[in-house]
N, C-alpha and C positions, 0 to 999 in steps of 0.2 A: 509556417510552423515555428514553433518557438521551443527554444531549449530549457530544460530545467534540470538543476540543479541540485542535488542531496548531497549533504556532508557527513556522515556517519560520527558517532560519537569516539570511534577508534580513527579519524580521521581520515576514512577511505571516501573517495568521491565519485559516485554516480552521476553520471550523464545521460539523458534520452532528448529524444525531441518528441515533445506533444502533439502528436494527430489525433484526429478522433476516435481513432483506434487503438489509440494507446490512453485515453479520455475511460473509452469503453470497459477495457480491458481491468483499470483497475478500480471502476464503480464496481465490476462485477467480482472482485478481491474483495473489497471492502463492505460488497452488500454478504459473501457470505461469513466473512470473518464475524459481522454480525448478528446473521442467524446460530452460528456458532455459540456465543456468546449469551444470545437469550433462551439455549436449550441449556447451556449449564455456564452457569455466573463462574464459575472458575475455572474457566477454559484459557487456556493460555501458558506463556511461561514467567515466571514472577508474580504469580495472581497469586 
């Protein structure tokens, strides 16, 4: 397993360890933040 790292732009830092399960978990965030996205282009905050 391998650790990864996120640094927030307020300087807050996340930590997780990468399983495949945590692989999974966030294809399935990003596949719907996606479909979100091509039902209305302005979906979002800052858009």
């Amino acid at each position: 397993m391998t650790k990864k790292q996120i640094i927030s732009k307020k300087g807050e830092t996340w930590e997780y360890e990468e399983t495949p399960e945590t692989r999974a978990a966030l294809k399935k965030l990003h596949d719907g933040i996606r479909k979100l996205e091509e039902q209305a282009p302005d979906y979002g905050v800052g858009k």
